[in-house]
C-alpha positions as CSV (number, residue, x, y, z in Angstrom):
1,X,37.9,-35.4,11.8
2,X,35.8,-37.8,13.3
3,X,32.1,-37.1,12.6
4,X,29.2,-38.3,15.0
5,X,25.5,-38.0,15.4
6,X,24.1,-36.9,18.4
7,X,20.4,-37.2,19.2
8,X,18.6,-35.7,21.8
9,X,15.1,-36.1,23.6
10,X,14.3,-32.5,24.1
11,X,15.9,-29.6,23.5
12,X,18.0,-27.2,24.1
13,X,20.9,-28.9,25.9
14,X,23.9,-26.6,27.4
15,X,26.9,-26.7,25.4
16,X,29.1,-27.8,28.5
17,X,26.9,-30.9,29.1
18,X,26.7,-32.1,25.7
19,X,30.9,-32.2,25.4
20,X,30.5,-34.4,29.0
21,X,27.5,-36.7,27.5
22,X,29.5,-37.6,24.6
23,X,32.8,-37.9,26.9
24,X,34.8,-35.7,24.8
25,X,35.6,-34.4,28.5
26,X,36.0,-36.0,31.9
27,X,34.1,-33.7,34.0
28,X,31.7,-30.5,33.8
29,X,34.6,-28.6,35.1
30,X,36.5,-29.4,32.2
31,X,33.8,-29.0,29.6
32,X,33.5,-25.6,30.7
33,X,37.2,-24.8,31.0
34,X,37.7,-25.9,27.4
35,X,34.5,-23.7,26.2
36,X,36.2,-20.7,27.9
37,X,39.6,-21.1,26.4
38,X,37.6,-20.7,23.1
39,X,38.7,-24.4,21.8
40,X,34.8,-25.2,21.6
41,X,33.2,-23.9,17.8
42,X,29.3,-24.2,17.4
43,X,27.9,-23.2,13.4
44,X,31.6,-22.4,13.0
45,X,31.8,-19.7,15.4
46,X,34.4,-19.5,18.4
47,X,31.9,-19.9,21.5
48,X,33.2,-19.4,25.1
49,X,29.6,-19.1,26.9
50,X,29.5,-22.5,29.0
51,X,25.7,-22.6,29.1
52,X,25.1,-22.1,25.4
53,X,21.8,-23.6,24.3
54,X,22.4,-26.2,21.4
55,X,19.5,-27.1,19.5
56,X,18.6,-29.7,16.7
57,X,20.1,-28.7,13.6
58,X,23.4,-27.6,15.8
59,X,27.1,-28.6,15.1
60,X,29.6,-28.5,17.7
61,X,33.5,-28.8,16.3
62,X,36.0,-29.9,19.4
63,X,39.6,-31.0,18.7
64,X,38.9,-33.8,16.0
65,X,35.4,-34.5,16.6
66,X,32.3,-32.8,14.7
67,X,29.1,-33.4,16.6
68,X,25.5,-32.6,14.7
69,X,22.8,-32.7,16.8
70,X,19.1,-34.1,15.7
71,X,16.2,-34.0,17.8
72,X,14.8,-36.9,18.4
């Protein structure tokens, strides 16, 4: 699993546009898709809401990636 670092100016950021700012997806309308086909984890919990509000301190789990999310 390929671990990154993800730091953000302000926070929170919806789950559905932090997948499409990292381009683990190609569009919003697949971010959101994915998220509601429950293949999205955040804290190690199954989340399907699209507009879920990630904060510093956050990890996000999709396919082989593992994003943890600072504040900058």
């Amino acid at each position: 699993m390929e671990s990154r670092t993800v730091t953000i100016r302000e926070e929170p950021v919806e789950l559905f546009k932090l997948l499409k700012m990292e381009n683990l997806v190609c569009s919003g309308g697949e971010a959101k898709f994915v998220i509601a086909e429950g293949m999205v984890r955040v804290n190690e919990e199954v989340e399907v809401r699209k507009r879920r509000k990630i904060y510093g301190g956050d990890k996000v789990l999709f396919q082989d990636y593992c994003l943890k999310v600072v504040l900058e």
